[in-house]
ZAKOLDO-6136 format. One record per residue (C-alpha): residue number from 1; x, y, z. Coordinates in Angstrom, 3 decimals. Each point is the difference from the previous one (the first is absolute). Last residue first. Example, Ala and Ser with C-alpha at 12.3 -4.5 7.8 and 13.67 -1.06 7.14 Angstrom:
# ZAKOLDO-6136
[2, [13.670, -1.060, 7.140]]
[1, [-1.370, -3.440, 0.660]]
***
This chain:
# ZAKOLDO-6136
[402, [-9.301, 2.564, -20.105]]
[401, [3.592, -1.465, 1.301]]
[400, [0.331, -2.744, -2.450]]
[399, [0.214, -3.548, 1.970]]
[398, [1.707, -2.613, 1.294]]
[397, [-0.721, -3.322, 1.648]]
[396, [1.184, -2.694, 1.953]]
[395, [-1.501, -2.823, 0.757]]
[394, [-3.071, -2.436, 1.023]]
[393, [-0.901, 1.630, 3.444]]
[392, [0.733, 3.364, -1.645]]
[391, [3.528, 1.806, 0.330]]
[390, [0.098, 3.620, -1.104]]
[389, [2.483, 2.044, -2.658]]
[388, [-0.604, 3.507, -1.017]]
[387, [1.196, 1.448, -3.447]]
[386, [0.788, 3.691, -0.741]]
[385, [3.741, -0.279, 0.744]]
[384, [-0.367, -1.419, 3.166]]
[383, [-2.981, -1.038, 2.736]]
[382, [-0.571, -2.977, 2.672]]
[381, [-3.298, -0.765, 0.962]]
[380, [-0.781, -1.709, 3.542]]
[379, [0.174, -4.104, 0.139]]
[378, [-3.048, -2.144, -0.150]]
[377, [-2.424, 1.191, -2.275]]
[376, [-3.176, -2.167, -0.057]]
[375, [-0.661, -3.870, -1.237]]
[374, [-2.510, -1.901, 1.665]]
[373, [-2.620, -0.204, -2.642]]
[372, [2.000, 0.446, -3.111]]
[371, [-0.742, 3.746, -1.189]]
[370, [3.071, 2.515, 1.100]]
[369, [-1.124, 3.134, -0.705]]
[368, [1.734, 3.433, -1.022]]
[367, [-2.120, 2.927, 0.915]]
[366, [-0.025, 3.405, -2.018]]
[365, [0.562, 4.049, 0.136]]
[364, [-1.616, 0.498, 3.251]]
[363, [-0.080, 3.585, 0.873]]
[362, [2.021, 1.333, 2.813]]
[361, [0.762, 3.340, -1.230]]
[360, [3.869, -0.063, 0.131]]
[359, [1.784, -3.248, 0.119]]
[358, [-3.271, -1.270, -2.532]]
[357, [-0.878, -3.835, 1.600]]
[356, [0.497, -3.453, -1.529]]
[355, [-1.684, -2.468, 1.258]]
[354, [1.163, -3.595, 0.818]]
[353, [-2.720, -3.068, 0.686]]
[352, [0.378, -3.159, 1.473]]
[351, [0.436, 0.854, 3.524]]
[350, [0.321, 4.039, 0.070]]
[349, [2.844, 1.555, -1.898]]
[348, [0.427, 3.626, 0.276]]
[347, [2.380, 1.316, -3.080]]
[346, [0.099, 4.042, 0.326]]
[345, [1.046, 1.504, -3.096]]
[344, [2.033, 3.197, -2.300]]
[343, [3.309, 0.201, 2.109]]
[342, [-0.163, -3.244, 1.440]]
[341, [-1.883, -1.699, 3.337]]
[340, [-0.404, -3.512, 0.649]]
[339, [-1.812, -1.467, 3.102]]
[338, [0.830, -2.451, 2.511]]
[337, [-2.125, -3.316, -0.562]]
[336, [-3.624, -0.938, 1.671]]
[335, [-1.284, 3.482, -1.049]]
[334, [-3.405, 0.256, 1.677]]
[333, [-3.700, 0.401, -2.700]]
[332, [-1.942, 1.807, -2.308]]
[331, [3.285, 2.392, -0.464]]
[330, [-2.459, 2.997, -0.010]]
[329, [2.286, 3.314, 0.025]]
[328, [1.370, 2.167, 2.341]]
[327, [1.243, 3.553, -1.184]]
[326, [2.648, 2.630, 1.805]]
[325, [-0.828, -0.725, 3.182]]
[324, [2.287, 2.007, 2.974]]
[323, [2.434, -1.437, 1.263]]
[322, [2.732, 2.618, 0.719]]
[321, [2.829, 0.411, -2.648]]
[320, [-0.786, -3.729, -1.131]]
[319, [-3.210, 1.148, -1.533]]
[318, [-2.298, -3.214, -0.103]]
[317, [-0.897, -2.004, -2.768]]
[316, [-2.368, -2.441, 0.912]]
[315, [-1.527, -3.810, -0.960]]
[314, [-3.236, -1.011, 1.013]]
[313, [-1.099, -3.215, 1.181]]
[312, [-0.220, 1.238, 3.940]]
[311, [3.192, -0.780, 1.156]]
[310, [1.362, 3.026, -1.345]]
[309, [2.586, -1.595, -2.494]]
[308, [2.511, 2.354, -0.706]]
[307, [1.726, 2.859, -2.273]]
[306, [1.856, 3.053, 1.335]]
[305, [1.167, 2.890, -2.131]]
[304, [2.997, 2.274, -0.259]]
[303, [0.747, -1.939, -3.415]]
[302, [0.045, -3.385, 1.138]]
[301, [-1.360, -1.485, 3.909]]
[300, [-0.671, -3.674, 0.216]]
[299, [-1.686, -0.746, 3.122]]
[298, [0.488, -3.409, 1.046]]
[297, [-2.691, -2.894, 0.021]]
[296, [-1.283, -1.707, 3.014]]
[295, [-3.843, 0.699, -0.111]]
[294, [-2.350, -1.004, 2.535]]
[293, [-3.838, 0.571, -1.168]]
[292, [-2.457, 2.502, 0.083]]
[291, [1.851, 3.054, 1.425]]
[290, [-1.291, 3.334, -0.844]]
[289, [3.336, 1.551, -0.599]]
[288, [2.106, 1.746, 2.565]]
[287, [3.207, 1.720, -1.615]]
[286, [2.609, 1.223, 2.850]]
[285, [1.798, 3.611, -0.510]]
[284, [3.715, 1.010, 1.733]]
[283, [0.052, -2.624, 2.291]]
[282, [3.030, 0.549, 2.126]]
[281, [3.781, -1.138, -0.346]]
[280, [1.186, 3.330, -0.002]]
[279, [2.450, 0.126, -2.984]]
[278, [-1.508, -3.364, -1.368]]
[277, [-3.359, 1.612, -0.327]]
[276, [-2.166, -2.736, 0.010]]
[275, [-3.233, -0.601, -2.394]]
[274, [-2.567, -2.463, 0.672]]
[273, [-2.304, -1.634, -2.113]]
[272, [-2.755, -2.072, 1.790]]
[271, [-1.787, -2.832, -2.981]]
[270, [-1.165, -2.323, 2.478]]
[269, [3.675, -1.418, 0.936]]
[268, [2.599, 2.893, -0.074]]
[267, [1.246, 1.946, -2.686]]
[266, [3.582, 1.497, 0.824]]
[265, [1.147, 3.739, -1.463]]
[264, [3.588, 1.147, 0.579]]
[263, [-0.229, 3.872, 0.321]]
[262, [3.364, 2.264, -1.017]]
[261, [-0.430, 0.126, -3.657]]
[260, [-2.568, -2.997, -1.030]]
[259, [1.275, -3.272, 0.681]]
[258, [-2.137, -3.279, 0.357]]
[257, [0.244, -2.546, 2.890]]
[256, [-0.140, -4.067, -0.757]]
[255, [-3.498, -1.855, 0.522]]
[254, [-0.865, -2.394, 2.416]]
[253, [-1.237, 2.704, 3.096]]
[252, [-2.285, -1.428, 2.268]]
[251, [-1.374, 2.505, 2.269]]
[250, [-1.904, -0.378, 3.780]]
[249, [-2.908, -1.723, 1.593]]
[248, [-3.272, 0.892, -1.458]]
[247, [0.092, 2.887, -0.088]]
[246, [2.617, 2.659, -0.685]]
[245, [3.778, 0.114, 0.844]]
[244, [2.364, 2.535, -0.439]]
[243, [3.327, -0.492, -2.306]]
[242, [3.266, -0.487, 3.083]]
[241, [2.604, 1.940, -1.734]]
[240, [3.479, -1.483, 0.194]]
[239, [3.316, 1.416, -0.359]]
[238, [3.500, -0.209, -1.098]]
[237, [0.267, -3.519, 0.614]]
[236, [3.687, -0.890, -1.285]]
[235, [0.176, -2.250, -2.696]]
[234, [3.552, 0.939, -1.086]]
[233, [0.279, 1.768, -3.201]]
[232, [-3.836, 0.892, -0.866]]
[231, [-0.494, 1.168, 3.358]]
[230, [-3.608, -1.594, 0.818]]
[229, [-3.589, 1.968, 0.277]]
[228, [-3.022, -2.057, 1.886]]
[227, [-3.339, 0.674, -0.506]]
[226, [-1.891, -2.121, 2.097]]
[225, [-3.341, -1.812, 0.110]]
[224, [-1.799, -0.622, 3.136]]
[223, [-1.928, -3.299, 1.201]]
[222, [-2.967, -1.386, 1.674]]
[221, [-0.459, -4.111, -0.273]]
[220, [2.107, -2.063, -1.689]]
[219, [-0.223, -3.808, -0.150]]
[218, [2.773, -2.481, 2.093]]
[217, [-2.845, -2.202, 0.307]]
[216, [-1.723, 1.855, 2.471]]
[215, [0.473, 3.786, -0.189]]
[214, [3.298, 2.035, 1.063]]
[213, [-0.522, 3.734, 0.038]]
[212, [2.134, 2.959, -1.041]]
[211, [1.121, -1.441, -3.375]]
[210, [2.209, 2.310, -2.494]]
[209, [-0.531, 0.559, -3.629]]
[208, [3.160, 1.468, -1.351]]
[207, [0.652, 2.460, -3.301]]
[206, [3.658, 0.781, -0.709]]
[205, [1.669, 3.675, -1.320]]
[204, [3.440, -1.023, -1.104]]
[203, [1.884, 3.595, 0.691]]
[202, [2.921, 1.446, -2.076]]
[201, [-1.375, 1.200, -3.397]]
[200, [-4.006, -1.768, 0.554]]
[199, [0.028, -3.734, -0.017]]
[198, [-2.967, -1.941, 0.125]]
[197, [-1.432, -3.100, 2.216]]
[196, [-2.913, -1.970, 1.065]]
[195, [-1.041, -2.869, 1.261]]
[194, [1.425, 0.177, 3.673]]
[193, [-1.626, -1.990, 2.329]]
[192, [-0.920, -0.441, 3.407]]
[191, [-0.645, -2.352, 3.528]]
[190, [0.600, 0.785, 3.031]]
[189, [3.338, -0.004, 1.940]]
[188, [-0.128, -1.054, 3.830]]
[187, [2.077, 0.937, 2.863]]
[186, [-1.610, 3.289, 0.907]]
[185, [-3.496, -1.523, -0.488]]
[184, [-2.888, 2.113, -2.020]]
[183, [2.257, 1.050, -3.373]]
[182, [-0.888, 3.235, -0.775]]
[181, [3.047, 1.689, 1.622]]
[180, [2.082, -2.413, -2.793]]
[179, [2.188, -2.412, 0.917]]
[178, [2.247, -0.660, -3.093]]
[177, [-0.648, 1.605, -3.233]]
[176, [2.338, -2.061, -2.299]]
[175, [2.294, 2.218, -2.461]]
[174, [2.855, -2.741, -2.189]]
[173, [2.926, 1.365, -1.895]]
[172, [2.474, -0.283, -2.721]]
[171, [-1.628, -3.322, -0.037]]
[170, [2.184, -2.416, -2.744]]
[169, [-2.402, -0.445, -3.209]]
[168, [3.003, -0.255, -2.548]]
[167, [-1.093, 2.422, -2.468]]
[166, [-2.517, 2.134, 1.330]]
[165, [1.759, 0.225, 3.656]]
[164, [-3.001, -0.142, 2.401]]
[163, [-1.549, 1.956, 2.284]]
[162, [-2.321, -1.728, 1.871]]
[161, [-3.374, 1.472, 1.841]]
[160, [-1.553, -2.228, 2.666]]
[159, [-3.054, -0.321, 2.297]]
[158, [-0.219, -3.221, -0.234]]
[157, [-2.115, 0.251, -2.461]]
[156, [2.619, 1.169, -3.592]]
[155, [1.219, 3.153, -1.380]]
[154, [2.609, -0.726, -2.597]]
[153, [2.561, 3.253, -1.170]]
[152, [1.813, -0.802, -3.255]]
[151, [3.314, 1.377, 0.046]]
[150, [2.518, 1.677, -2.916]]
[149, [-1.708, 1.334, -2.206]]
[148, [-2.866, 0.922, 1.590]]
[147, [-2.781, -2.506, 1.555]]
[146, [-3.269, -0.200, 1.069]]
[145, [-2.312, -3.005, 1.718]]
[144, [-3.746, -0.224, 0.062]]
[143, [-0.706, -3.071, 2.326]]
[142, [-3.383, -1.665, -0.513]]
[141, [1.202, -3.327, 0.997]]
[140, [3.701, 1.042, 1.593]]
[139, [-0.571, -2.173, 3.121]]
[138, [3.026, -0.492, 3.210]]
[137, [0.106, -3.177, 0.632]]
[136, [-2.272, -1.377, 3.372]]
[135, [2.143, 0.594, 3.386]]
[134, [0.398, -3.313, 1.920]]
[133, [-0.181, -0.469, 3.454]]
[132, [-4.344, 1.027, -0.291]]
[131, [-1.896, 3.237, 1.013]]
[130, [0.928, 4.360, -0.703]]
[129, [1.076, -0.641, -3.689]]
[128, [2.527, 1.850, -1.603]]
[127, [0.221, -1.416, -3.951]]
[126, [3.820, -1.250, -0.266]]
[125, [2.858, 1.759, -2.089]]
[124, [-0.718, 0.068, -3.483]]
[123, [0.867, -2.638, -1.827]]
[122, [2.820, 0.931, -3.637]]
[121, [0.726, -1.789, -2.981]]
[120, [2.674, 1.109, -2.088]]
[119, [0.917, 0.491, -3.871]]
[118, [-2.066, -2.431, -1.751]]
[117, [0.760, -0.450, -3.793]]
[116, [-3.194, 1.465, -1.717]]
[115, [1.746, 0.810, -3.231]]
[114, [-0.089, 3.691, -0.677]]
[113, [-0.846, 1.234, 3.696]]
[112, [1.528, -2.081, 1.740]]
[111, [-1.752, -1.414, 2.852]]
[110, [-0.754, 1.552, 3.480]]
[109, [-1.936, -2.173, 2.094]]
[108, [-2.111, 1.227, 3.691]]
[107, [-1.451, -2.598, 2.238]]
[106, [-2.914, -0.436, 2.562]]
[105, [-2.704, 0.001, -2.343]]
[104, [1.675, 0.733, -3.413]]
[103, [1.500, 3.554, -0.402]]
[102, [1.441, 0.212, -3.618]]
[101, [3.433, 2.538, -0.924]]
[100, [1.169, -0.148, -3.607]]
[99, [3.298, 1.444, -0.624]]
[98, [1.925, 1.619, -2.691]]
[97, [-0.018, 3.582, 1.549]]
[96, [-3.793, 0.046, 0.821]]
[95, [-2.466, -2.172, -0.220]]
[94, [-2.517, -0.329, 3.216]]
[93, [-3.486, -2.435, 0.485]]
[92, [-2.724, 1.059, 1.392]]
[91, [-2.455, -1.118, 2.917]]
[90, [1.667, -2.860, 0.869]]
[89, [-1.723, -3.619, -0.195]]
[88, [1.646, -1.203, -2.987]]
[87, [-2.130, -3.572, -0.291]]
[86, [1.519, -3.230, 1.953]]
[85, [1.139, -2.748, -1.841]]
[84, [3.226, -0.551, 1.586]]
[83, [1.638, 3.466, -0.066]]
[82, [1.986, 2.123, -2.786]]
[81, [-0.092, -1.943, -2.710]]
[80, [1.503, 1.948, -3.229]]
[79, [-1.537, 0.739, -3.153]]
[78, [1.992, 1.628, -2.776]]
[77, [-0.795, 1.809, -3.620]]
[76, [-3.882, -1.337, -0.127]]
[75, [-1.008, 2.403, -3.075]]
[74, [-2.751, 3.137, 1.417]]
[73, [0.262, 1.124, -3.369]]
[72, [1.262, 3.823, 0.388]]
[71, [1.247, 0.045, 3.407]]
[70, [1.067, -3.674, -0.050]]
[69, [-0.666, -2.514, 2.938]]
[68, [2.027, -0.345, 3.308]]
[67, [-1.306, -2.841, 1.982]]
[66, [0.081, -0.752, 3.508]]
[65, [-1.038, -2.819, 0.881]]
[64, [-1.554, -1.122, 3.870]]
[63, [-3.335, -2.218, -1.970]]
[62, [-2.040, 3.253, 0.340]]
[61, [2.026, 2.038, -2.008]]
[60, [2.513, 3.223, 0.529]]
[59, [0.265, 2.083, -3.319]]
[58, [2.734, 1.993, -0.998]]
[57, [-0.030, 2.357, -3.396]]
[56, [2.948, 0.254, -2.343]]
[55, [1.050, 2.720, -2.321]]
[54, [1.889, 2.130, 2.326]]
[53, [-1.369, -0.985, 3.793]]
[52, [-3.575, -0.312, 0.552]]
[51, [-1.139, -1.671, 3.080]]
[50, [-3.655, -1.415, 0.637]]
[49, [-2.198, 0.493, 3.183]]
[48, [-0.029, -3.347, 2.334]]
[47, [-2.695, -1.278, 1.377]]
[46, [0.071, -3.401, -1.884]]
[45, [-2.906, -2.144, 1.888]]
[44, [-1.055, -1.995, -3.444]]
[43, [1.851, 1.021, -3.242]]
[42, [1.569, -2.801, -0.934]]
[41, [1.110, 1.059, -3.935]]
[40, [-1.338, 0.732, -3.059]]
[39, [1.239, 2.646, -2.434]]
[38, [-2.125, 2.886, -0.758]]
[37, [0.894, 2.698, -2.749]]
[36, [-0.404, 3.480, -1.615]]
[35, [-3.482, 0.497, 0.829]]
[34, [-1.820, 3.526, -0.665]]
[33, [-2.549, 1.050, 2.733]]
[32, [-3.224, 1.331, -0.902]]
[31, [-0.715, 3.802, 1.318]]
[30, [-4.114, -0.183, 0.204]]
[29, [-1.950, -1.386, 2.298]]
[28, [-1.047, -2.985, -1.579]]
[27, [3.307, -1.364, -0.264]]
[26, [1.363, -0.447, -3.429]]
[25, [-0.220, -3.473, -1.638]]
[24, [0.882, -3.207, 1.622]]
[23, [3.212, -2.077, 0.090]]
[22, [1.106, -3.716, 0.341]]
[21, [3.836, 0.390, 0.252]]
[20, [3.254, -2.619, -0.314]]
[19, [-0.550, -0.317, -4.274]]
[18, [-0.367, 3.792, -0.150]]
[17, [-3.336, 1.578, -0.112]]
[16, [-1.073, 3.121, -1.798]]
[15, [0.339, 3.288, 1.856]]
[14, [-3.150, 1.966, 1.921]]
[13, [0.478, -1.302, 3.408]]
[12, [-1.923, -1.030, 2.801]]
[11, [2.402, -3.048, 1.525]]
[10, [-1.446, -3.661, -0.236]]
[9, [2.053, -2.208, 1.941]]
[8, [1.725, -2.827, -2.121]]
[7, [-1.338, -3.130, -0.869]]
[6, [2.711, -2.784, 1.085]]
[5, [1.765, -1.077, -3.179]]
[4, [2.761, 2.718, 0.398]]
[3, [1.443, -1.774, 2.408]]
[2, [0.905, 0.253, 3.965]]
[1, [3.141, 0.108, 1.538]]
***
C-alpha cells in the first residue's frame, strides 16, 4: 500500500488540510465540499463501489486488498489480499450480516466482516463461448452483485447467476440460459453476460447481454439484452423479456435493474431507459435520449423518481410512474462510474471530476476534483449517515454531504 509521502489528489473542498490531503478552497460554483479524511492507497482500475456496515467502511484497491477503514477517521482497521495484484474489478462491493462480499475478475471472496478472515472463495461456472475446446472463466469485472441476509446473488459472463450461501459460499443455486431462439445454429451457444442483479420480495430480477452474431476474433457483433426474472428460492426462470433493439446492432445492458412498484427499469448502452411491467412482461414506457456517446451506467431510481446518464453529457430525472422528464441538467460530460443517488443529492462522477447534483431541481450544488494529471474517480460513491465515501486513483476519500 502506498504512503502518505506521495502528493495526494487535490479534492475541491473548503476544510483545512490533514497531514494525508493537499486541499483547495471552495469550488467556483458554489456548494464547497467539507473533508473529513483521505488515506492513500492503490487506487488504479478499482471499480468497485464502497460498503458501509456499522462503523466501518470497505474499500477494494488496486493492488487485490481489501481494506476496511474507520467511519469517522478513515483508520486502517484490517486489510486482507484478496487476489494476486490485480485491482477489485466488480462493480460494488456487499456488507451485510457480518460479511464482506468482493467480485474480482473471475472470482468472488467473502471475508469477515470485523477482521478480514476469508470466509470462501467462489468461480463462476465457465464463460459460453461458441469457438475453441476450452470454455474461457466465467468474468465478474463490472459485476453488480446483491445480497440479503442470508445469500449473496453473483451475476457473472457466461451467462450465469449464482446463489450463494452468505456464510459459507456453497451454491444454493446456479440459472444459465442455455440455447437461446436467438442463437443462429441449433447446436451452438453464443456468447453473454450477466452484470447485473437485485432482489425484489421473492424474484431476483437479472440483466443479460446476449450475442446474436459471431465476428472475427471471437468479437461481438449484433446483440439483445434481456430481462430475466428468477424464483428467489430455487433459480427457476420465471420469465424473460426480450428489451427491443435500435441501431446500430442491438443493447448492451451492464448495469443491475431498479424497482419501482410493479415496473423493473434497465438502462441500456447510449443512455435507453426502459421500464418492464413484471406482471405482463411488456414495455410499459422507454426513455430515448439524444445519444452522443455509449453509456453503461444503471439507472438509479429513489423517491418515485429515475436518475441516469443520457448519453449525451447530461444527467436526467425521469418520472418512474411513466417516463416522462422531470429536469435534465448539464453534466459537461459521460459518467464513467455508476451513479449515487440519496434523499437530498445526485453524485455523477465523470473522469476526474465528481458533481454534486440537487435530488429535486437538478441544480449543481458543487464538483469535487481530483488534480494530479492522471488521477480521476475510480469507483462509484458510496453514501451513510451524512458522509459519502469514493476511491480516487491515489485513495480513498470521504466527504460532508453539501
Amino acid at each position: 500500500m502506498r504512503a502518505c509521502a506521495r502528493p495526494a489528489a487535490v479534492v475541491v473542498l473548503s476544510l483545512a488540510a490533514s497531514a494525508c490531503e493537499r486541499l483547495a478552497g471552495p469550488d467556483d460554483r458554489g456548494g464547497g465540499l467539507r473533508a473529513r479524511w483521505h488515506r492513500s492507497q492503490a487506487g488504479t482500475e478499482v471499480r468497485a463501489r464502497p460498503a458501509v456496515l456499522g462503523d466501518l467502511v470497505y474499500f477494494g484497491t488496486g493492488d487485490g486488498y481489501v481494506v476496511a477503514r474507520e467511519w469517522a477517521t478513515g483508520a486502517r482497521r484490517w486489510g486482507a489480499a484478496v487476489s494476486r495484484g490485480t485491482a477489485v474489478q466488480g462493480a460494488n462491493l456487499v456488507a451485510r450480516a457480518g460479511v464482506v462480499v468482493a467480485p474480482l475478475v473471475r472470482r468472488v471472496v467473502a471475508l469477515d466482516a470485523a477482521t478480514g478472515r476469508e470466509r470462501w472463495r467462489y468461480d463462476p461456472p465457465p464463460d459460453t463461448v461458441d469457438a475453441g475446446p476450452r470454455p474461457a472463466p466465467g468474468q465478474v469485472v463490472l459485476s453488480h452483485v446483491d445480497a440479503d441476509d442470508a445469500t449473496v446473488y453473483v451475476p457473472a459472463w457466461g451467462a450465469s447467476v449464482s446463489a450463494l450461501d452468505l456464510r459459507t459460499g456453497a451454491a444454493r443455486w446456479v440459472w444459465q440460459p442455455g440455447h437461446s431462439p436467438g442463437d443462429p445454429e441449433p447446436g451452438g451457444v453464443y456468447r453473454s453476460g450477466s452484470m447485473g442483479v437485485r432482489v425484489s420480495g421473492d424474484t431476483v430480477f437479472a440483466t443479460v447481454w446476449h450475442a446474436l452474431e459471431r465476428l472475427a476474433g471471437g468479437l461481438v457483433g449484433a446483440s439483445e439484452s434481456w430481462l430475466v426474472a428468477l424464483d428467489r428460492g430455487t433459480g427457476r426462470e420465471l420469465w424473460r423479456a426480450v428489451l427491443p433493439g435500435y441501431p446500430p446492432g442491438g443493447v448492451i445492458v451492464a448495469g443491475a435493474p431498479a424497482i419501482h412498484g410493479n415496473f423493473v427499469l434497465v438502462a441500456t448502452d447510449g443512455g435507453h431507459v426502459w421500464a418492464i411491467d413484471r406482471a405482463t412482461q411488456q414495455v410499459a414506457w422507454h426513455f430515448t435520449p439524444r445519444t452522443e456517446y455509449v453509456t453503461l451506467t444503471q439507472v438509479e431510481v429513489y423517491g418515485g423518481v429515475a436518475y441516469a446518464d443520457g448519453g449525451d453529457r447530461r444527467l436526467y430525472g425521469l418520472r418512474a410512474a411513466d417516463g416522462t422528464v422531470l429536469w435534465s441538467a448539464d453534466a459537461t460530460n459521460g459518467a464513467t462510474r455508476d451513479l449515487l443517488v440519496t434523499e437530498r443529492r445526485v453524485y455523477y462522477p465523470t473522469a476526474g471530476k465528481l458533481h454534486v447534483f440537487d435530488r429535486a431541481t437538478g441544480r449543481r450544488l458543487a464538483t469535487a476534483r481530483v488534480r494530479v494529471d492522471g488521477d480521476i474517480f475510480e469507483s462509484p460513491a458510496a453514501f451513510a449517515d451524512g458522509r459519502v465515501f469514493v476511491t480516487a486513483t491515489d485513495g480513498a476519500w470521504s466527504f460532508d454531504e453539501p
